[in-house]
N, C-alpha and C positions, 0 to 999 in steps of 0.2 A: 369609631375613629378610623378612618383612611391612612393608609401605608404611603408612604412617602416612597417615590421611587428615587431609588440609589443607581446613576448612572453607571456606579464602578459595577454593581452584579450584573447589570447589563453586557456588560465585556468581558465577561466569565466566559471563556471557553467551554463548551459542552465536548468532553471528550466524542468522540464516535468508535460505536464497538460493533464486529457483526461476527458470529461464531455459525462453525456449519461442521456437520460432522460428516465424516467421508472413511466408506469402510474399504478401510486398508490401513495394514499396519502403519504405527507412527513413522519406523524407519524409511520407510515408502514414502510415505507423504514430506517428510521430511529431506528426501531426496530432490522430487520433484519441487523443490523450495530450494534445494540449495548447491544443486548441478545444473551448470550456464547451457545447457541440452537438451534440459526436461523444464528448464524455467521460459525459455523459448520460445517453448510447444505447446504452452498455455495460458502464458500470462499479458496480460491486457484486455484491452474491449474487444469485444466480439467482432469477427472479419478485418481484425488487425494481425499484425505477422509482426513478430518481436526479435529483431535481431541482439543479441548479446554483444556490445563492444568488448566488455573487461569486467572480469566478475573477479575478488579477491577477497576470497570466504574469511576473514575475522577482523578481531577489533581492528580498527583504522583504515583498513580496507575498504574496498565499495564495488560498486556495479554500475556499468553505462550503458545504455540501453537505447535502441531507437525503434518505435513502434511507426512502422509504416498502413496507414488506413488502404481501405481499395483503389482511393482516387490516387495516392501515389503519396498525400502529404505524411509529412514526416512529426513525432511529438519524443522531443529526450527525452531522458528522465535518467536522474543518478541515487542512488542510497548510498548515505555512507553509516556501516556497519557501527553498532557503537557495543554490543554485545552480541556473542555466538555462543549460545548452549546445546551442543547439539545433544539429543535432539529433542531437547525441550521448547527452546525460547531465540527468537532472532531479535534485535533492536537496533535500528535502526533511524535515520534520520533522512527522509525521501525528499526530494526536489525535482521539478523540473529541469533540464539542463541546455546547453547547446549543444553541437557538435562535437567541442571540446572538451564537453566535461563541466565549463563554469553553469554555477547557479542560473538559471533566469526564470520568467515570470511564466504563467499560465499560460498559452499560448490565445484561449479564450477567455480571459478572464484576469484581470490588472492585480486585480483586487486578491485575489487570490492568495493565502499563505506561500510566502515560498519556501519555507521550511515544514515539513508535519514530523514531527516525534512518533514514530512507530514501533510499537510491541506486537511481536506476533507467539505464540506457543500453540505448543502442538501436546495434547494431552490423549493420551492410548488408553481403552476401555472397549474391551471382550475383541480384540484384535479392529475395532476401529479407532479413528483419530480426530476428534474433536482439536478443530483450529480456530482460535478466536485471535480476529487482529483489531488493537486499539490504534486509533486516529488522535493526534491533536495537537495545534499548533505549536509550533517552535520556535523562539525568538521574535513573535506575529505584532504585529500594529493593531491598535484597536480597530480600524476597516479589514484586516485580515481574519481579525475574530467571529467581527460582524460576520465576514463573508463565510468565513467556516459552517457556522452555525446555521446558517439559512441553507446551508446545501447537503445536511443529513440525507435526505429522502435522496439526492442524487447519488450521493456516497452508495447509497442501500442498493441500487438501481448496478452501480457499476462494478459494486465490486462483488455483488451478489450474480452479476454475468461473467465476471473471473473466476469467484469460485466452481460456477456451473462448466465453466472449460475446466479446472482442475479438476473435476471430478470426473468428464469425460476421459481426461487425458490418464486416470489414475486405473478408468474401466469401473469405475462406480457408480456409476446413473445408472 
């Protein structure tokens, strides 16, 4: 007997999870997550420079951000905090932004979630720090799911070159 496809499983969200461990204590690593100084000085795509607009570490709170590439263009991005444990767990709610501050879309990509729900923790063992951050869409349209979903391996790609500047920045490569 053949399975009948159910278009609704189809538009299931596949969360996206990527976990790296970095030896240096939690608090350390934890720092450089959650001082507008040290976040920086590392975070985004490789040969991008990340200026911190406004960072306001807890609930309700958020962060604005503008990553400048080498050619000079510019990509927002905002989180707005929805939980702070320190220094356990961050939660978050990431978008694109403008200058402003307002929501907008992916600068390449229309289709693109403009909300992702983000969990991050930081788990401390034999003084290193295992950080696993979960991905997944927030409030998404079924073509946002779609588009979520087909871009795992990019996800793995990019933030697997974030974590690799965190770890430089931490002195742990």
């Amino acid at each position: 007997m053949s399975k009948q496809n159910n278009p609704k499983e189809e538009l299931q969200a596949r969360p996206f999870t990527i976990t790296r461990e970095f030896a240096a204590p939690q608090a350390m690593v934890w720092r450089a997550w959650t001082e507008a100084g040290q976040l920086q000085q590392w975070f985004g795509p490789k040969g991008f420079k990340t200026v911190t607009l406004s960072f306001d570490l807890r609930v309700g709170g958020g962060l604005h951000t503008c990553m400048r590439s080498p050619d000079g263009g510019e990509i927002w991005g905002k989180w707005m905090f929805r939980e702070v444990v320190p220094p356990r767990r961050l939660v978050w709610i990431n978008s694109f932004s403008d200058r402003d501050g307002g929501i907008s879309r992916h600068p390449w990509n229309p289709a693109w979630p403009l909300e992702l729900w983000t969990e991050t923790t930081f788990a401390e063992s034999n003084a290193k720090t295992v950080v696993t951050l979960k991905w997944a869409p927030h409030n998404a349209t079924d073509e946002e799911i779609r588009t979520f979903n087909a871009a795992h391996e990019s996800m793995t790609n990019g933030w697997g070159g974030t974590f690799d500047q965190l770890a430089t920045h931490l002195n742990c490569k």
